[in-house]
N, C-alpha and C positions, 0 to 999 in steps of 0.2 A: 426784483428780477422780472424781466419781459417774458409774458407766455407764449408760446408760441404762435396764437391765434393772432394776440397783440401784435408780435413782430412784425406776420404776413400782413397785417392792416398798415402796419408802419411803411413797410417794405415799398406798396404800394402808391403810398401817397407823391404827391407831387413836390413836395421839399424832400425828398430823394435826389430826384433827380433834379434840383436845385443844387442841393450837397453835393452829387457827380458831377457838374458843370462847374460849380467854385471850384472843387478839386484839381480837376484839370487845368482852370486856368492858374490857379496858385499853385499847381505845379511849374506849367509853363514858365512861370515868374522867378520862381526859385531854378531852374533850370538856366534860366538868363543870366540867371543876378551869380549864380551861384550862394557857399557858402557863404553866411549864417541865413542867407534870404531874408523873410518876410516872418520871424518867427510868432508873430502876433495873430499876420491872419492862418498859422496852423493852429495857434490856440483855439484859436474860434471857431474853426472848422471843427476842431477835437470837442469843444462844447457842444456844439449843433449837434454834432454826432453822439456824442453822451446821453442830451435833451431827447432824444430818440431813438433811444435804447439801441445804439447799434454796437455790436460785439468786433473784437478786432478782427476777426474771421471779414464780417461786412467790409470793415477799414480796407483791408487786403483787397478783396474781392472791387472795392472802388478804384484802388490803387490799380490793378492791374488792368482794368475796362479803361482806364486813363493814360497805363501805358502804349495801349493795345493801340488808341486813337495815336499819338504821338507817332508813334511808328509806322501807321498808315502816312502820316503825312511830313514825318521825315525818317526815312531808313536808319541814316549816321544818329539817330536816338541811342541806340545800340551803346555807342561808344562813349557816353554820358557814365560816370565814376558812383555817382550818388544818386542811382534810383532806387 
C-alpha cells in the first residue's frame, strides 16, 4: 500500500499528467471506434496506473477531468451511451 506522503509525491509527478492526456485520447479513440475499442491500450493504461499506486477513486477522478474536456469541446458528448 501507497502512503499517503508517497501518493501526494506521485500525484505530482509529470507521468500523471502523461496518464491524463493518454486517457483522454484513448478515450477519444474508443468513443469513435466504439464497442469493444482498443482494449489493450486500456490495459496499459490500467498497468501505468497500478505501476503508480493510483486507487480507483484517482481512475474516476482521471475519467471525469477527461470528461469534463470532451464536453468543453463538443456539447452532443452528453449523448454518448458508454461513458
Amino acid at each position: 500500500m501507497v502512503s499517503t506522503d508517497e501518493k501526494t509525491a506521485i500525484m505530482n509527478e509529470p507521468t500523471l499528467k502523461g496518464l491524463s492526456e493518454q486517457y483522454l485520447t484513448d478515450l477519444q479513440t474508443y468513443l469513435k471506434q466504439g464497442p469493444p475499442g482498443n482494449l489493450q491500450a486500456a490495459h496499459d493504461l490500467g498497468s501505468r496506473a497500478v505501476a503508480m499506486g493510483l486507487e480507483t477513486l484517482d481512475l474516476a477522478a482521471i475519467h471525469e477531468k477527461a470528461l469534463a474536456s470532451l464536453r468543453a469541446t463538443d456539447p452532443g458528448i452528453d449523448s454518448q451511451t458508454d461513458l
